[in-house]
C-alpha positions in Angstrom: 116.9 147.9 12.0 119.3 145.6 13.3 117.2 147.2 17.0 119.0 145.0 20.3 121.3 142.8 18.2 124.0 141.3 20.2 127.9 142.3 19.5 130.1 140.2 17.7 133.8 142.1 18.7 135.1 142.5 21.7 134.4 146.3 23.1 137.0 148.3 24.0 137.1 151.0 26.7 140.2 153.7 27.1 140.5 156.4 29.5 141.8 159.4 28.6 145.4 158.9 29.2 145.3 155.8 27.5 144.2 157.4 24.4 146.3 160.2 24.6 149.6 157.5 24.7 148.3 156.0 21.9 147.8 159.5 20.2 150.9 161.1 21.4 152.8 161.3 17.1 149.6 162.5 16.0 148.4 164.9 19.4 151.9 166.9 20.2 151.0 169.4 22.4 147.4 168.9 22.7 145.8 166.3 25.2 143.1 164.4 25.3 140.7 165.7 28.2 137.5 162.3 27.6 136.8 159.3 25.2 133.1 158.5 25.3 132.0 155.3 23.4 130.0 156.2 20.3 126.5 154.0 19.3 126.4 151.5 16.4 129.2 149.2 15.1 129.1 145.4 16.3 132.5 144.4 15.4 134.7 147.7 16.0 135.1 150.4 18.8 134.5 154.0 17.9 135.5 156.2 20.4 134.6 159.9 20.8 137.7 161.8 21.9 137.9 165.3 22.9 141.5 167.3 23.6 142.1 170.1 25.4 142.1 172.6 22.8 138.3 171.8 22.3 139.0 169.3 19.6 136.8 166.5 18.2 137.8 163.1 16.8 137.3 159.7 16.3 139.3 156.9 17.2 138.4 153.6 15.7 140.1 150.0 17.4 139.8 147.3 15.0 139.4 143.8 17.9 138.8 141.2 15.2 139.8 141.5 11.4 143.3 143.6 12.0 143.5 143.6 8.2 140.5 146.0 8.7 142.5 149.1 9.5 144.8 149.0 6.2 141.8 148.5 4.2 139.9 151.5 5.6 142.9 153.8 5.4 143.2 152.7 1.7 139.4 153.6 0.8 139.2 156.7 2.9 142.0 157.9 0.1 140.1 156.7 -2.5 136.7 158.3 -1.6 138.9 161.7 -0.9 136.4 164.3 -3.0 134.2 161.7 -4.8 132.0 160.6 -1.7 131.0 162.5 2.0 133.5 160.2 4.7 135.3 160.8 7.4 139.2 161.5 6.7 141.5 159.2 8.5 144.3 161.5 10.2 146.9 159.3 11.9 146.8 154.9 12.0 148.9 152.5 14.0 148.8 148.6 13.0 151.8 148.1 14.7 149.6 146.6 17.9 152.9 148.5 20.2 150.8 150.8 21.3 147.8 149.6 21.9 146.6 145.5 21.3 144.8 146.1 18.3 145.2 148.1 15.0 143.7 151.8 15.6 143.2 154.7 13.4 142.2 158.2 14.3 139.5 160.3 11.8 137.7 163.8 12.1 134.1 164.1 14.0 131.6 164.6 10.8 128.5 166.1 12.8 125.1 165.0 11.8 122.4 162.4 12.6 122.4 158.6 11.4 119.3 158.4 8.8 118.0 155.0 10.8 117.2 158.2 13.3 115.3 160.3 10.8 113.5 157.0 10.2 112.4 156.3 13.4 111.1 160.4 13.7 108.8 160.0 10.4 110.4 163.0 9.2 109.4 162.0 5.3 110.4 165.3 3.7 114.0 164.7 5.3 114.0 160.9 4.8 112.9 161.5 1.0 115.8 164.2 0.8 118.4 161.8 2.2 117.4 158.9 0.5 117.5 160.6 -3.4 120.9 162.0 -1.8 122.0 158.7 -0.5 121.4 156.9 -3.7 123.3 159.9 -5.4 126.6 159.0 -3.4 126.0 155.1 -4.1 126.4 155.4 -7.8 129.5 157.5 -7.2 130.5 154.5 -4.8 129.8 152.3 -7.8 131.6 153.8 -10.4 135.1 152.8 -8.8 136.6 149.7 -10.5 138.8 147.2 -9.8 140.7 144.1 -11.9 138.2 141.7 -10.5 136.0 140.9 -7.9 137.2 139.5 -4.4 138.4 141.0 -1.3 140.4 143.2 -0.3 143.9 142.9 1.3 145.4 146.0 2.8 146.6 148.0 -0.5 143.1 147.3 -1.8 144.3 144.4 -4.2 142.5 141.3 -4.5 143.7 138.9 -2.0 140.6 136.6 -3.0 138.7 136.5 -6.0 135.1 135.8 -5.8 132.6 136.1 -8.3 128.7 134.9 -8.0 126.8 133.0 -10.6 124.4 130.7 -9.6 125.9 127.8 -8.7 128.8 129.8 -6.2 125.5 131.4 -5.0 123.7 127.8 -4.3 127.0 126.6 -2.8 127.3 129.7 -0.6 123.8 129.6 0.9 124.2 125.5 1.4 127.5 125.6 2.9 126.7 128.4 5.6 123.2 126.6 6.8 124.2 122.9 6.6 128.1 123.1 7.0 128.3 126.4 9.8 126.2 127.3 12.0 123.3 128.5 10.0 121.2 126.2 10.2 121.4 126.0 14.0 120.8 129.7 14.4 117.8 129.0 11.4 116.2 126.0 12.4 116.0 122.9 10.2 112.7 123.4 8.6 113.2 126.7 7.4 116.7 125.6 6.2 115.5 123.5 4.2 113.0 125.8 2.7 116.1 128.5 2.3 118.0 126.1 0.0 114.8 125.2 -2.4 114.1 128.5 -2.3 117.5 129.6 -3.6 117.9 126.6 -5.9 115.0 127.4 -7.9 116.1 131.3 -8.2 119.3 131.0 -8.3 118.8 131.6 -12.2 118.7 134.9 -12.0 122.1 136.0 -10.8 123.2 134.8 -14.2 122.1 137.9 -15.1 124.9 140.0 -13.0 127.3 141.6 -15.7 129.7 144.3 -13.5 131.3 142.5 -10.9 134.1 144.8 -10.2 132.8 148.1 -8.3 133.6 149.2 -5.1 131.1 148.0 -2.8 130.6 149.1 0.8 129.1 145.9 2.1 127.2 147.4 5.0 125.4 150.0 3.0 122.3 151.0 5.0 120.6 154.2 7.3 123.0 153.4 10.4 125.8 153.9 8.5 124.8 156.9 6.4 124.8 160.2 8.4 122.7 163.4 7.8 122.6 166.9 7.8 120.4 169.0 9.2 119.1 170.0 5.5 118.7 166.2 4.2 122.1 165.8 2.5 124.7 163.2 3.3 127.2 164.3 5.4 129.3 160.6 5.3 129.1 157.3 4.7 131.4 155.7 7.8 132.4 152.0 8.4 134.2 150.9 5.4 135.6 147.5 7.1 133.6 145.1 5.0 134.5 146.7 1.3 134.9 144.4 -1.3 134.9 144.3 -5.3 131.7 142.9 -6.4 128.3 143.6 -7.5 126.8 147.0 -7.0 123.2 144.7 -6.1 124.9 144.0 -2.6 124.4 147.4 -1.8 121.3 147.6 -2.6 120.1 144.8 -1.1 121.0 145.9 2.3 120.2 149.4 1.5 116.6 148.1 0.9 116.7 145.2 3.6 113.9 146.6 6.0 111.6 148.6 3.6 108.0 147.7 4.1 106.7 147.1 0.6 103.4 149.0 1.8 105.1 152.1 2.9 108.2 152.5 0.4 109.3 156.3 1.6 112.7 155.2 1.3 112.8 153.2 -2.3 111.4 155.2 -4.9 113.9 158.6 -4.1 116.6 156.4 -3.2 116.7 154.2 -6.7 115.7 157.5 -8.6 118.9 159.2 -6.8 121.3 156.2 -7.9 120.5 156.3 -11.6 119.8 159.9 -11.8 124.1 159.7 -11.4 124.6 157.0 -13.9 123.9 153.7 -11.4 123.0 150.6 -13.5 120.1 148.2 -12.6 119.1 145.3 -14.8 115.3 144.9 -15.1 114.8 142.5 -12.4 117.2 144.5 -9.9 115.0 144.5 -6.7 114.9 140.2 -6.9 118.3 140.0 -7.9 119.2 142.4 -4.6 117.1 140.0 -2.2 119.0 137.2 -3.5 122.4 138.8 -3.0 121.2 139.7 0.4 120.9 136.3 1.2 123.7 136.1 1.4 124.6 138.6 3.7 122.1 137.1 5.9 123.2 133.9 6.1 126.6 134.7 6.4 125.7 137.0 9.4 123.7 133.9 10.8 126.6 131.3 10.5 128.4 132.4 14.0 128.6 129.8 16.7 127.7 132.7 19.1 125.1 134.8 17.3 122.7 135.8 19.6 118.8 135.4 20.2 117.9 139.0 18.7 119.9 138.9 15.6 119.1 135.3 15.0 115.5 136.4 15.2 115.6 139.4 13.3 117.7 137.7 10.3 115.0 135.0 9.9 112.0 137.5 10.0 114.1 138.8 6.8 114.6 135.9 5.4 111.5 134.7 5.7 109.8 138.5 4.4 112.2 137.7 1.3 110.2 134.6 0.2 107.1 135.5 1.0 107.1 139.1 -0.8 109.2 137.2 -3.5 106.3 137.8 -6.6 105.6 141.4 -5.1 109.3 142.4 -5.7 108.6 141.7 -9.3 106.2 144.1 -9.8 107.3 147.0 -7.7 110.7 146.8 -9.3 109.0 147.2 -12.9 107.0 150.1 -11.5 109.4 152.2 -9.8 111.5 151.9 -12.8 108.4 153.2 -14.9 108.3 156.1 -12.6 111.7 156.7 -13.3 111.4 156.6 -16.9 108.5 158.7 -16.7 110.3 162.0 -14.9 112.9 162.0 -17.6 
């Protein structure tokens, strides 16, 4: 689950007295005593910082897409009593302080769920996943004029809407034009774009286009309490408006098919609170993922692990293609069935 992959921002290091500069408006009389980096995030810096009155944030430096910050402080309002995430306490984009836009948030305690993975613990996984998918739908029913991206008072600075054709044109234009197909190779390119082509049908289906999507949705971005509930969802830099199936997708990206702990409690969670799927969700996700992925592949410098690891996935995607289509029809049996 994205296991070695190779940054993509800059990492940024403070000592203590740096940080507590940077904090001074938002610190007063307290002081920060140690910043330790935090695990996961490829773009960003999370920093741990403790203060002298035995206080516990974390300080986020945004070293690529500045824009970033404002959007994050905009949807950590939003989500205020609708979804677990970490409040944002103090922000600077002035860059006067420090180079980059910052923002300062409360320490939520728990454990990422790619960590309960990893330990096997089903009960918890199972627990976290239904909850997980809970929290999702509630992610989901926030609505927008359109879909697009975000500028930074959460209004569309660029509309974008996928039908099969922008989804053809997408997937062509990041392997042939950017450095996809590089980082792909040119025979499995090539099988990417009939793949796609002869598909892309499908995402004619899409009807909401509009929800609040997190766009990095998956278990290292979801952390857990010790009982199996959600205690946030973090990393909010890649919302957009869209399709609720992005989500999904990545949610979903690195199930095994034969060992679907995950799936089944996860989809039950999201339309136990009123989450839509159209009857061939699960495809209609891998598509949209494909997007993601070759997106994520078109970097000039994208490194030999995640450049491995995104073609495995890829790759999984087409072969498993037929066996999505029944799994999806089952699970949503199951569903039907506990009603």
């Amino acid at each position: 689950m994205k296991s070695g992959w190779e940054r993509s921002g800059e990492l940024i290091l403070l000592e203590a007295g740096r940080a507590d500069h940077m904090l001074r408006p938002f610190l007063k009389e307290r002081h920060v005593r140690e910043t330790l980096l935090l695990g996961g995030g490829l773009n960003n810096t999370n920093l741990k910082i403790t203060t002298d009155s035995e206080e516990v944030f974390v300080l986020r430096l945004y070293s690529q897409n500045h824009e970033a910050c404002a959007i994050e402080r905009k949807i950590a309002g939003l989500l205020k009593g609708k979804v677990p995430a970490a409040d944002v306490l103090y922000t600077d984009d002035t860059c006067e302080k420090a180079d980059v836009p910052f923002l300062l948030m409360n320490f939520v305690p728990g454990v990422q769920l790619s960590e309960i993975i990893l330990r096997k613990d089903s009960r918890q996984m199972k627990k976290a996943a239904w909850d997980a998918g809970r929290h999702l739908a509630q992610i989901h029913s926030l609505k927008f004029d359109g879909p697009g991206f975000f500028d930074g008072d959460l209004h569309i600075r660029e509309p974008v809407s996928i039908g099969s054709g922008e989804f053809v044109a997408f997937i062509s234009k990041s392997l042939k034009e950017g450095y996809g197909g590089k980082n792909l190779g040119l025979r499995l390119t090539e099988k990417v774009i009939r793949f796609c082509e002869r598909h892309a049908v499908l995402l004619e289906e899409l009807t909401v286009q509009n929800c609040l999507v997190h766009s990095d949705f998956n278990p290292l971005n979801i952390l857990v309490e010790d009982h199996g509930r959600i205690a946030a969802v973090l990393d909010w830099e890649y919302a957009f408006s869209g399709t609720p199936l992005f989500d999904i997708g990545n949610m979903v990206r690195y199930e095994c098919l034969g060992d679907t702990i995950l799936l089944q409690p996860f989809i039950t969670g999201y339309k136990e609170y009123g989450g839509r799927l159209p009857e061939r969700w699960l495809q209609m996700a891998k598509l949209v993922d494909l997007i993601a992925l070759c997106g994520l592949l078109d970097k000039e410098a994208c490194g030999e692990v995640r450049s491995a690891d995104i073609r495995r996935l890829i790759q999984g995607t087409m072969d498993d293609w037929e066996k999505f289509a029944s799994l999806q029809a089952k699970m949503l049996a199951v569903i039907g069935d506990m009603k």
